[in-house]
PDB file of N, CA, C and O in Angstrom:
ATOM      1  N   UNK A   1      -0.323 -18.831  -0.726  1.00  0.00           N
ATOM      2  CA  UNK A   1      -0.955 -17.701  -0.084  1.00  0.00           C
ATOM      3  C   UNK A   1      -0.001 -16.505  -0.182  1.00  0.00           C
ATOM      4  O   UNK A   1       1.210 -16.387   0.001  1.00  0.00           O
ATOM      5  N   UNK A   2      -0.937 -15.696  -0.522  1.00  0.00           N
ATOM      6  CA  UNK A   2       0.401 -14.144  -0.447  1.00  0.00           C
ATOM      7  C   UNK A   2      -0.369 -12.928  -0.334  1.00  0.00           C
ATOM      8  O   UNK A   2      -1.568 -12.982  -0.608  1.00  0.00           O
ATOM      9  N   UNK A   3       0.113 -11.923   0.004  1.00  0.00           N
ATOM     10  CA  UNK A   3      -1.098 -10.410   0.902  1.00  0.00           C
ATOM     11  C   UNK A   3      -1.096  -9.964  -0.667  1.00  0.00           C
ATOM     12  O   UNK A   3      -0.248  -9.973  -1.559  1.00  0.00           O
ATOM     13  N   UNK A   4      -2.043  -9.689  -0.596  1.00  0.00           N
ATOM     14  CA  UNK A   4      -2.751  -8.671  -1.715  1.00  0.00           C
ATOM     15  C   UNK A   4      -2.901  -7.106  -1.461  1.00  0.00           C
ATOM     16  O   UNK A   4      -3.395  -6.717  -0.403  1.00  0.00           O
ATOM     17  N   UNK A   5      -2.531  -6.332  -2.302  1.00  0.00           N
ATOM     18  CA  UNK A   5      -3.137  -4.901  -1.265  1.00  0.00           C
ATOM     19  C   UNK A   5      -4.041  -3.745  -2.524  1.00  0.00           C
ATOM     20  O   UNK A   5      -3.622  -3.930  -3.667  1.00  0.00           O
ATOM     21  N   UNK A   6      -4.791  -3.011  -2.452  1.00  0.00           N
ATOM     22  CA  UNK A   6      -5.021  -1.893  -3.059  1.00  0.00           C
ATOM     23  C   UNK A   6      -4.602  -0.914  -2.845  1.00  0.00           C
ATOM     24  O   UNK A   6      -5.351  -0.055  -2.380  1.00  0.00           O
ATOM     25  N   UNK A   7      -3.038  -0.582  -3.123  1.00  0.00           N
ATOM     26  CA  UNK A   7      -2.758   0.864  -2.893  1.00  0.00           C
ATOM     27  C   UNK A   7      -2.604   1.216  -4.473  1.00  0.00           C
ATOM     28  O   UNK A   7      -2.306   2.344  -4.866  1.00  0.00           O
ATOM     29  N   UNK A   8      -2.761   0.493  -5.032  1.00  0.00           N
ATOM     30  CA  UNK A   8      -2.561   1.418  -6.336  1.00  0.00           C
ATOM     31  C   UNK A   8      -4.352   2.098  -6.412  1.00  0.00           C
ATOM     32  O   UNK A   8      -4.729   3.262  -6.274  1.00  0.00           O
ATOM     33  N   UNK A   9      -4.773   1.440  -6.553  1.00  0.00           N
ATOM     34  CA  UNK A   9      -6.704   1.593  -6.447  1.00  0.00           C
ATOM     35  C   UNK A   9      -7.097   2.868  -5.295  1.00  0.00           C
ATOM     36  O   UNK A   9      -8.007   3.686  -5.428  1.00  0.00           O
ATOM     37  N   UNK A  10      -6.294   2.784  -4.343  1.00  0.00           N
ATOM     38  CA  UNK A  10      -6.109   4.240  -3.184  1.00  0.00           C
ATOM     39  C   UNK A  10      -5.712   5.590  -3.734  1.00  0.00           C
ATOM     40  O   UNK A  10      -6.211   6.715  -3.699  1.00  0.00           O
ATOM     41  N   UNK A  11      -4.255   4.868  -4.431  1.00  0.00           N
ATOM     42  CA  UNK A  11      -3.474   6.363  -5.042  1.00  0.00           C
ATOM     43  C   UNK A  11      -4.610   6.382  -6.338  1.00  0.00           C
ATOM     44  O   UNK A  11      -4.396   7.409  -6.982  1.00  0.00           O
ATOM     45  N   UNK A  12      -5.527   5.747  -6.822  1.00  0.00           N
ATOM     46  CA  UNK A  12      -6.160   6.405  -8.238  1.00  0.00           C
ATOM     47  C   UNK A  12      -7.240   7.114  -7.567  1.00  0.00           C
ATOM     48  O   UNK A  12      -7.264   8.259  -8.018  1.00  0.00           O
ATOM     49  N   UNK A  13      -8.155   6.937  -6.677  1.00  0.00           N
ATOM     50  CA  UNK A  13      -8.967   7.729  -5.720  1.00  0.00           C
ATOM     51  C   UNK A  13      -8.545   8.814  -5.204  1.00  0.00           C
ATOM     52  O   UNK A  13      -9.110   9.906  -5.148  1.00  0.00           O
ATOM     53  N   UNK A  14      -7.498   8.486  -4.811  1.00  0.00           N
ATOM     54  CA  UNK A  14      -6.985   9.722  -4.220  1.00  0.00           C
ATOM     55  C   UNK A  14      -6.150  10.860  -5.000  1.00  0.00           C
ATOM     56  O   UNK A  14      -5.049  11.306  -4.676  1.00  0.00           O
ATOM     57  N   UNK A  15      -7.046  11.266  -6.247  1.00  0.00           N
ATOM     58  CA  UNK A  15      -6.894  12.456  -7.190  1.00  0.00           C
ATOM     59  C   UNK A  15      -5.609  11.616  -7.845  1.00  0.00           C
ATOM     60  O   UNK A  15      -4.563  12.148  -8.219  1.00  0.00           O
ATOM     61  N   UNK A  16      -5.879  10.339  -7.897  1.00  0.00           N
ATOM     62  CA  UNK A  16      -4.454   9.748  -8.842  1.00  0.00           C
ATOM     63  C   UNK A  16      -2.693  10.280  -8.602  1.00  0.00           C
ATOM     64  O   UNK A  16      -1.782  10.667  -9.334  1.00  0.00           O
ATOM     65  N   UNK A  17      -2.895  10.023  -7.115  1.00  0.00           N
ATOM     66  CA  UNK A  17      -1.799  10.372  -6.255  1.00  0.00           C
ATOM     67  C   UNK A  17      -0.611   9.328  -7.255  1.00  0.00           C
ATOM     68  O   UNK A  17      -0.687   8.239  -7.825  1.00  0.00           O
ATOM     69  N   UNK A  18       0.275  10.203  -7.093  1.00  0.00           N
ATOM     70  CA  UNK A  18       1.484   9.489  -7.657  1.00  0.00           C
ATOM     71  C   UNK A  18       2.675   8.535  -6.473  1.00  0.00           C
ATOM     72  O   UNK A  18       2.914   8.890  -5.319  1.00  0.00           O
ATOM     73  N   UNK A  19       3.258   7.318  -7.159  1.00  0.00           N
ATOM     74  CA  UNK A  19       4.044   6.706  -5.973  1.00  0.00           C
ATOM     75  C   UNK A  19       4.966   7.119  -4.972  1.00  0.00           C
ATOM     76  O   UNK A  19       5.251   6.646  -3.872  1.00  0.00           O
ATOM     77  N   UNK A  20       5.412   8.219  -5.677  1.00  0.00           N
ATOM     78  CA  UNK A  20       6.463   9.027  -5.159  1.00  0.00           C
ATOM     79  C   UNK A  20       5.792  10.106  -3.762  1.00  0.00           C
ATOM     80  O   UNK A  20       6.234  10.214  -2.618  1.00  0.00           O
ATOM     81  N   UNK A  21       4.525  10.829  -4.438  1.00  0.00           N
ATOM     82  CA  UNK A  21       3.738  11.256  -3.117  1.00  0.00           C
ATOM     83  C   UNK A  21       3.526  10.015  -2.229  1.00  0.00           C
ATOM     84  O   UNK A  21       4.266   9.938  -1.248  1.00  0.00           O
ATOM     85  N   UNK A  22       2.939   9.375  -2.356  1.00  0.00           N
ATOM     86  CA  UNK A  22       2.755   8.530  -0.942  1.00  0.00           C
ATOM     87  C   UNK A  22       4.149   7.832  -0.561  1.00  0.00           C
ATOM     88  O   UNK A  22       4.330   7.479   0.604  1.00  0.00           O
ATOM     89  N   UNK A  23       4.974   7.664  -1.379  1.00  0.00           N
ATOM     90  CA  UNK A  23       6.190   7.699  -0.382  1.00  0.00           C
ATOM     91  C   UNK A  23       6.289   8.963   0.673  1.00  0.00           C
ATOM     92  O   UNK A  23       5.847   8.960   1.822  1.00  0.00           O
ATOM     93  N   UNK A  24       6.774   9.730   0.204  1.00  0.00           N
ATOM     94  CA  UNK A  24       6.985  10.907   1.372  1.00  0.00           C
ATOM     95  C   UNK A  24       6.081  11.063   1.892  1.00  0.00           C
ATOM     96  O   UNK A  24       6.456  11.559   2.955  1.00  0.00           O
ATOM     97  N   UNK A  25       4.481  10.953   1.928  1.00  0.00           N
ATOM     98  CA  UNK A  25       3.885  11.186   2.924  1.00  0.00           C
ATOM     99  C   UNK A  25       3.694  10.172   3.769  1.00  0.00           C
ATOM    100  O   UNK A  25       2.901  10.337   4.696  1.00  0.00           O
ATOM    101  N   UNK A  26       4.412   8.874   3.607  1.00  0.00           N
ATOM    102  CA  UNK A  26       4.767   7.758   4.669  1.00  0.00           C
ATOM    103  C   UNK A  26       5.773   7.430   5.165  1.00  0.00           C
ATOM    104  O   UNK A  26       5.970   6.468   5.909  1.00  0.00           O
ATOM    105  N   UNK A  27       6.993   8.744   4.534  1.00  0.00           N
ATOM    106  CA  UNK A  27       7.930   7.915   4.936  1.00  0.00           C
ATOM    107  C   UNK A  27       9.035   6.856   4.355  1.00  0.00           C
ATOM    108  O   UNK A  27      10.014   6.332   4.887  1.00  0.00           O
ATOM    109  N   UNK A  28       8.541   6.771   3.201  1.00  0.00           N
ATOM    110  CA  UNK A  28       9.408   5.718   2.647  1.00  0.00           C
ATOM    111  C   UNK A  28       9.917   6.023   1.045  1.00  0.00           C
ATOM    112  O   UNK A  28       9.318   6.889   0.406  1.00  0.00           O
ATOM    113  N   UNK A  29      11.042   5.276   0.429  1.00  0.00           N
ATOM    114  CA  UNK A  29      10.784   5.496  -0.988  1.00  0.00           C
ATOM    115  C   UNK A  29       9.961   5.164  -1.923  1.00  0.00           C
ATOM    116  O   UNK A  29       9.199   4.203  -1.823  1.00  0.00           O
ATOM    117  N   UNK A  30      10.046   6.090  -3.144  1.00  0.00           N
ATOM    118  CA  UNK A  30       9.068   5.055  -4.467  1.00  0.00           C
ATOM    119  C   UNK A  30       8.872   4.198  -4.797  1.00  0.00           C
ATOM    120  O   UNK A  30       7.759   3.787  -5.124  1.00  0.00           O
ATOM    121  N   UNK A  31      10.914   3.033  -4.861  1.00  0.00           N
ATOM    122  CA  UNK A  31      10.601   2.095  -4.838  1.00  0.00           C
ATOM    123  C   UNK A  31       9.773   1.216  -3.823  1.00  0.00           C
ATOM    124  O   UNK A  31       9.217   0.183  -4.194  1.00  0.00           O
ATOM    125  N   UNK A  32       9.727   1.592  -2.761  1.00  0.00           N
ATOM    126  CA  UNK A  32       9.277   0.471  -1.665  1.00  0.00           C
ATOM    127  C   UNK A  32       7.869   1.007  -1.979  1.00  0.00           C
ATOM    128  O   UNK A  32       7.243   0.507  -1.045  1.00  0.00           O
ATOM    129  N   UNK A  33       7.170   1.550  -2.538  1.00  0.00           N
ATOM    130  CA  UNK A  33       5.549   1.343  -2.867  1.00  0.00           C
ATOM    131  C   UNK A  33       5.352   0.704  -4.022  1.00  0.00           C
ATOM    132  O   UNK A  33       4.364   0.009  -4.256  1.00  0.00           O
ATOM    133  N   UNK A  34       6.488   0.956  -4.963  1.00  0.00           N
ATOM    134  CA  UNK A  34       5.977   0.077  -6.077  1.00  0.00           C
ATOM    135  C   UNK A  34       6.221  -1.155  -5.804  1.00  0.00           C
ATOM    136  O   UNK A  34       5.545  -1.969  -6.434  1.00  0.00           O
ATOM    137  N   UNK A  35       7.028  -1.585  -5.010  1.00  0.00           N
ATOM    138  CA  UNK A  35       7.363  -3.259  -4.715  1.00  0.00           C
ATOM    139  C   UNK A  35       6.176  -3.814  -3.759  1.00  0.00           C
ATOM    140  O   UNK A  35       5.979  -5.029  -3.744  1.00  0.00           O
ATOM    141  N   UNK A  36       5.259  -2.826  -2.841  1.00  0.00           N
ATOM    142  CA  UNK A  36       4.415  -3.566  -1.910  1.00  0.00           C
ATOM    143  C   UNK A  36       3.114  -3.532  -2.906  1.00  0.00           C
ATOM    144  O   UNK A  36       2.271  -4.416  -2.757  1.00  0.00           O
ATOM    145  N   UNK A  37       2.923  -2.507  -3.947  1.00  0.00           N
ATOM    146  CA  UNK A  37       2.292  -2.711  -5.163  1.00  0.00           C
ATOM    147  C   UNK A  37       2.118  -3.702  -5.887  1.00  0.00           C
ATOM    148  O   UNK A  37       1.043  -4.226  -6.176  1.00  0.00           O
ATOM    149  N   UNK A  38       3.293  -4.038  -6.249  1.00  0.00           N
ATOM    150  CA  UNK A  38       3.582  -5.484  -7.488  1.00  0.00           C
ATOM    151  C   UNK A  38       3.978  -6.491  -6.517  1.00  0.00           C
ATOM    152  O   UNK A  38       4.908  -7.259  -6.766  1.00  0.00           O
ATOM    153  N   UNK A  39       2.957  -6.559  -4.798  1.00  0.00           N
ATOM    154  CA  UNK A  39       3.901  -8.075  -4.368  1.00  0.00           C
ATOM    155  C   UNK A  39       5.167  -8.551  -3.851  1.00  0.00           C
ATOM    156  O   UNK A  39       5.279  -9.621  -3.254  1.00  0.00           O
ATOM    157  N   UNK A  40       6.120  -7.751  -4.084  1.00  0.00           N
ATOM    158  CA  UNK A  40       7.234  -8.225  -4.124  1.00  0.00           C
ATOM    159  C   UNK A  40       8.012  -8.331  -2.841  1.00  0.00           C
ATOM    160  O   UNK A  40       9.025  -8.972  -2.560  1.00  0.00           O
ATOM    161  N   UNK A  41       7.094  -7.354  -2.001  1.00  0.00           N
ATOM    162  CA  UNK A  41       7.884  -6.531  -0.869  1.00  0.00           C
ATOM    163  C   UNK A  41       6.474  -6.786  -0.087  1.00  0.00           C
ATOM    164  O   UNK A  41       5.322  -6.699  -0.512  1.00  0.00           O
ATOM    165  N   UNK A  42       7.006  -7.157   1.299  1.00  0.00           N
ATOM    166  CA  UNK A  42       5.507  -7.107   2.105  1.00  0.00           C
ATOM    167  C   UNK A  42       5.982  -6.207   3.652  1.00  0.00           C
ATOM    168  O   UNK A  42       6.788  -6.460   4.547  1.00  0.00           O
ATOM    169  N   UNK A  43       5.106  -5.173   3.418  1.00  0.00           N
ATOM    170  CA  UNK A  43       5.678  -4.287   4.378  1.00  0.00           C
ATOM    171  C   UNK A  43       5.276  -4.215   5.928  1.00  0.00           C
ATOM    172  O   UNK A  43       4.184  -4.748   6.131  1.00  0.00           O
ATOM    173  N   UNK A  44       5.808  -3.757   6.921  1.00  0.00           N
ATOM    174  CA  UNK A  44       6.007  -4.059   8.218  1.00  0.00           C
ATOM    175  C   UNK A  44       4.428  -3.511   8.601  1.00  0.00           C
ATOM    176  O   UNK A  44       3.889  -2.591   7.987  1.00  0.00           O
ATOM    177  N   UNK A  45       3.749  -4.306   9.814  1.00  0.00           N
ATOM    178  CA  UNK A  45       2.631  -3.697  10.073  1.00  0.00           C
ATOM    179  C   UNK A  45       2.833  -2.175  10.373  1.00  0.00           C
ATOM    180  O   UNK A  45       1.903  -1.531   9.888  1.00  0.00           O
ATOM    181  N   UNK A  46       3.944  -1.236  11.152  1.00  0.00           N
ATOM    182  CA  UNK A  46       3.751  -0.382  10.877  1.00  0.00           C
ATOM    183  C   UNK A  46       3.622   0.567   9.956  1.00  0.00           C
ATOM    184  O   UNK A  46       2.846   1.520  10.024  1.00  0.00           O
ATOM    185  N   UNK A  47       4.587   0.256   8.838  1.00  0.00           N
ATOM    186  CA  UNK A  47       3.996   0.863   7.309  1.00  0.00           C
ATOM    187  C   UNK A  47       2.631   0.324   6.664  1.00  0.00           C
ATOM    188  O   UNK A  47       2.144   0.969   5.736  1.00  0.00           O
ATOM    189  N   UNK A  48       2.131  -0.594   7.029  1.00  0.00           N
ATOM    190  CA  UNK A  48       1.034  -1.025   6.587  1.00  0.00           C
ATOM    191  C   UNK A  48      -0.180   0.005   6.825  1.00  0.00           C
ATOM    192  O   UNK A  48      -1.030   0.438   6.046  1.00  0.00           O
ATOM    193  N   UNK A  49       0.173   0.349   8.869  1.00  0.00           N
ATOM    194  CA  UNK A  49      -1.109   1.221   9.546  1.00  0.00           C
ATOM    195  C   UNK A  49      -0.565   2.458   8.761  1.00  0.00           C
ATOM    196  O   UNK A  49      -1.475   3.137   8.286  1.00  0.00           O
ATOM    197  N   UNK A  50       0.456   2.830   8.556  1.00  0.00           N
ATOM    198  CA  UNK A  50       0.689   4.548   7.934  1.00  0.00           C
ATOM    199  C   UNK A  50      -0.235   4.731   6.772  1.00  0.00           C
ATOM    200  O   UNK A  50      -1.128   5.569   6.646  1.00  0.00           O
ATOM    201  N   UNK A  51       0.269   3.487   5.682  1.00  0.00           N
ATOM    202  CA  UNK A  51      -0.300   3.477   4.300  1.00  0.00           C
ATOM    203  C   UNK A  51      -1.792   3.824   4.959  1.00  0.00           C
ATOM    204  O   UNK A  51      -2.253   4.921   4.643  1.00  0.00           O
ATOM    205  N   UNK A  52      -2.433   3.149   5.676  1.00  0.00           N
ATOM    206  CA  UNK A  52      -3.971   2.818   5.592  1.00  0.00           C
ATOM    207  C   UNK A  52      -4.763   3.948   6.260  1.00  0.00           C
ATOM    208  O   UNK A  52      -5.927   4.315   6.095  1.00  0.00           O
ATOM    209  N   UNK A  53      -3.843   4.366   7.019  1.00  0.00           N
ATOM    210  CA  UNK A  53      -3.989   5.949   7.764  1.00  0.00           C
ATOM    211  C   UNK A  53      -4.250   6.788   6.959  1.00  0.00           C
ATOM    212  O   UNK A  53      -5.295   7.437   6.906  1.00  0.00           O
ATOM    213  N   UNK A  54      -2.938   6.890   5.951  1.00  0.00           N
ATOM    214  CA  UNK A  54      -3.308   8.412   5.032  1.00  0.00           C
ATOM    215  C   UNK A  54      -4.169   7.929   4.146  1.00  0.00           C
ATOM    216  O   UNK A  54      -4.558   8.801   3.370  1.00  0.00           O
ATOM    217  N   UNK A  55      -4.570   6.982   3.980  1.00  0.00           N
ATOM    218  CA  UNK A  55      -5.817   6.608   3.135  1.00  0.00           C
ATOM    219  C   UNK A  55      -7.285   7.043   4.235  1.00  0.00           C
ATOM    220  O   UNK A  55      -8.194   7.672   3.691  1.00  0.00           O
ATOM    221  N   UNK A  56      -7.353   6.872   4.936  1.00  0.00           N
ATOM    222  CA  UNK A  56      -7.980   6.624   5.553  1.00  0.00           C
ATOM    223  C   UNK A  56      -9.392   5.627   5.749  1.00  0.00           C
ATOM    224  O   UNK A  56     -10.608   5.801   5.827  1.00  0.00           O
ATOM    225  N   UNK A  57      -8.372   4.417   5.776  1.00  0.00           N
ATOM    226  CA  UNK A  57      -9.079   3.248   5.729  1.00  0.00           C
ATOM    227  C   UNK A  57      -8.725   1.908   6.563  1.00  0.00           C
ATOM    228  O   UNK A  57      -7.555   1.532   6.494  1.00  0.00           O
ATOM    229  N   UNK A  58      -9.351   1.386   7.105  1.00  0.00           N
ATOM    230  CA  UNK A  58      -8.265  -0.080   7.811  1.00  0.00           C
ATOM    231  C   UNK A  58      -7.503  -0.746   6.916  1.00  0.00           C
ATOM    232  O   UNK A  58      -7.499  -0.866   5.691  1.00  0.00           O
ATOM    233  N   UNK A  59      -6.606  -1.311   8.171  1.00  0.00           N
ATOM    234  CA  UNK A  59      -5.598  -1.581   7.061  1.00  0.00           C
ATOM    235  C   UNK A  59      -6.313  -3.016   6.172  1.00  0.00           C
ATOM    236  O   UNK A  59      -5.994  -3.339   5.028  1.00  0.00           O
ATOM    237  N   UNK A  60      -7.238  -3.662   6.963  1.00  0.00           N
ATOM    238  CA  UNK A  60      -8.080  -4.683   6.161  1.00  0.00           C
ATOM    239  C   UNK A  60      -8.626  -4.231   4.561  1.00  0.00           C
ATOM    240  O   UNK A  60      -8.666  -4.921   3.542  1.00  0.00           O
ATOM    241  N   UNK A  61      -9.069  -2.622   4.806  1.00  0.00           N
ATOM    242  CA  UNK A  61      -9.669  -2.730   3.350  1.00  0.00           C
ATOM    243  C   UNK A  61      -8.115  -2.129   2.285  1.00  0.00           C
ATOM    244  O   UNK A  61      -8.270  -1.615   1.177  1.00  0.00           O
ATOM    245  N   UNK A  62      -7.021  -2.300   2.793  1.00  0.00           N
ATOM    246  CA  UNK A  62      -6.058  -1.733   1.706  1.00  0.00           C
ATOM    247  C   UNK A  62      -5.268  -2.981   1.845  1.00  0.00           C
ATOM    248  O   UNK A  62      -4.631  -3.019   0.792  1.00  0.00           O
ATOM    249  N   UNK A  63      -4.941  -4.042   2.558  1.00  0.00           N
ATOM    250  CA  UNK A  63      -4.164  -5.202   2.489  1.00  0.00           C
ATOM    251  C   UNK A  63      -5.319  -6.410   2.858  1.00  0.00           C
ATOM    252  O   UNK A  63      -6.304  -6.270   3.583  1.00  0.00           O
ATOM    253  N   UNK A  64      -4.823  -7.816   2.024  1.00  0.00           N
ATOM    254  CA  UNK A  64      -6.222  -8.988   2.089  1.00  0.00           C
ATOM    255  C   UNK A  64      -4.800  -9.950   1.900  1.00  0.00           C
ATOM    256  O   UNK A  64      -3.611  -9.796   1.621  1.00  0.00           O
ATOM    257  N   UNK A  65      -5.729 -11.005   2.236  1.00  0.00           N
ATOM    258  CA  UNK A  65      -4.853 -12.656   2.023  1.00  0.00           C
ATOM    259  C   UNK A  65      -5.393 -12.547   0.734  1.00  0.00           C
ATOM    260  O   UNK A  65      -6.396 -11.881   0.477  1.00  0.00           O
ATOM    261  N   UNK A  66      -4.470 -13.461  -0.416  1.00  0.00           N
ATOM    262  CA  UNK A  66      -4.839 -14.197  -1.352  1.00  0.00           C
ATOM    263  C   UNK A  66      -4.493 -15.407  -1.443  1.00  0.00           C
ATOM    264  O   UNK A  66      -3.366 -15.838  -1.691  1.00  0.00           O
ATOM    265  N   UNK A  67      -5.827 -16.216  -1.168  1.00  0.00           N
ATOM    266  CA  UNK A  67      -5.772 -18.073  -0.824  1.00  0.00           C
ATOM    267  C   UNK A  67      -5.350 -18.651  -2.304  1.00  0.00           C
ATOM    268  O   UNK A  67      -5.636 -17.891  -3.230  1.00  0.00           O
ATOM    269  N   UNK A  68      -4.763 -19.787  -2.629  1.00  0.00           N
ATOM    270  CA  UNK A  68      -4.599 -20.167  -3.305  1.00  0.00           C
ATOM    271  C   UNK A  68      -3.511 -20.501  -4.561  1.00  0.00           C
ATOM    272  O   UNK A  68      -3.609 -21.092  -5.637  1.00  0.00           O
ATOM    273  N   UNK A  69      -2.792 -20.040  -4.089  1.00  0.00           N
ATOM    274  CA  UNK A  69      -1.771 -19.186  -5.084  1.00  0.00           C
ATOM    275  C   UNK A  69      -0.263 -20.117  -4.893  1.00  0.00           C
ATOM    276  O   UNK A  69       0.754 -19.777  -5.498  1.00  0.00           O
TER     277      UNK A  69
END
Protein backbone atom coordinates (compact mmCIF):
# COMPACT_ATOMS: atom_id res chain seq x y z
CA UNK A 1 0.00 0.00 0.00
CA UNK A 2 1.37 3.50 -0.68
CA UNK A 3 -0.57 7.25 -1.11
CA UNK A 4 -0.93 8.13 -4.53
CA UNK A 5 -1.47 11.83 -5.28
CA UNK A 6 -2.40 14.10 -8.42
CA UNK A 7 -0.44 17.05 -8.05
CA UNK A 8 1.23 16.80 -11.11
CA UNK A 9 -2.46 16.47 -12.98
CA UNK A 10 -3.34 19.86 -10.58
CA UNK A 11 -0.16 21.78 -11.65
CA UNK A 12 -1.20 20.76 -15.57
CA UNK A 13 -4.82 22.31 -14.89
CA UNK A 14 -3.69 24.81 -13.28
CA UNK A 15 -2.33 26.76 -16.54
CA UNK A 16 0.59 24.04 -16.25
CA UNK A 17 1.87 25.55 -13.06
CA UNK A 18 5.44 24.75 -12.67
CA UNK A 19 7.02 22.75 -9.41
CA UNK A 20 8.84 25.46 -8.30
CA UNK A 21 5.50 27.78 -8.24
CA UNK A 22 3.68 25.54 -6.05
CA UNK A 23 6.53 25.27 -3.91
CA UNK A 24 6.48 28.86 -2.89
CA UNK A 25 3.02 29.14 -2.91
CA UNK A 26 3.06 26.35 -0.12
CA UNK A 27 5.80 26.92 1.39
CA UNK A 28 8.12 24.43 0.59
CA UNK A 29 10.94 23.52 -1.95
CA UNK A 30 10.90 22.08 -5.58
CA UNK A 31 12.45 19.31 -4.48
CA UNK A 32 9.88 18.34 -1.85
CA UNK A 33 7.04 18.47 -4.68
CA UNK A 34 8.82 16.55 -6.97
CA UNK A 35 9.48 13.80 -4.33
CA UNK A 36 5.61 13.83 -3.04
CA UNK A 37 5.10 13.65 -6.98
CA UNK A 38 7.28 10.57 -7.74
CA UNK A 39 6.22 8.84 -4.22
CA UNK A 40 9.12 9.13 -2.57
CA UNK A 41 8.29 11.61 0.09
CA UNK A 42 4.86 11.48 1.84
CA UNK A 43 4.03 14.75 3.15
CA UNK A 44 2.66 15.91 6.57
CA UNK A 45 -1.18 16.31 6.68
CA UNK A 46 -0.53 19.83 6.98
CA UNK A 47 1.24 20.22 3.65
CA UNK A 48 -1.12 17.89 2.28
CA UNK A 49 -4.33 20.51 3.38
CA UNK A 50 -2.02 23.55 1.85
CA UNK A 51 -1.34 21.55 -1.44
CA UNK A 52 -5.21 20.79 -1.68
CA UNK A 53 -6.17 24.32 -0.61
CA UNK A 54 -4.37 26.14 -3.35
CA UNK A 55 -5.81 23.66 -5.58
CA UNK A 56 -8.81 24.00 -4.38
CA UNK A 57 -9.87 20.66 -3.80
CA UNK A 58 -10.03 18.03 -0.78
CA UNK A 59 -7.30 16.71 0.07
CA UNK A 60 -9.15 13.22 -0.94
CA UNK A 61 -9.36 14.26 -4.56
CA UNK A 62 -5.40 15.25 -4.74
CA UNK A 63 -4.02 12.30 -2.36
CA UNK A 64 -5.70 8.32 -2.58
CA UNK A 65 -4.43 4.92 -1.11
CA UNK A 66 -2.96 2.64 -3.64
CA UNK A 67 -4.02 -1.08 -2.56
CA UNK A 68 -1.89 -3.55 -3.68
CA UNK A 69 1.43 -2.70 -4.30
Amino acid sequence: MRLGNSIKRCRFDHDDMSQEALAAAVGVTRQTIHSIEKGKFIPSTLLAMKIARFFSKTVEEVFFIVDGE
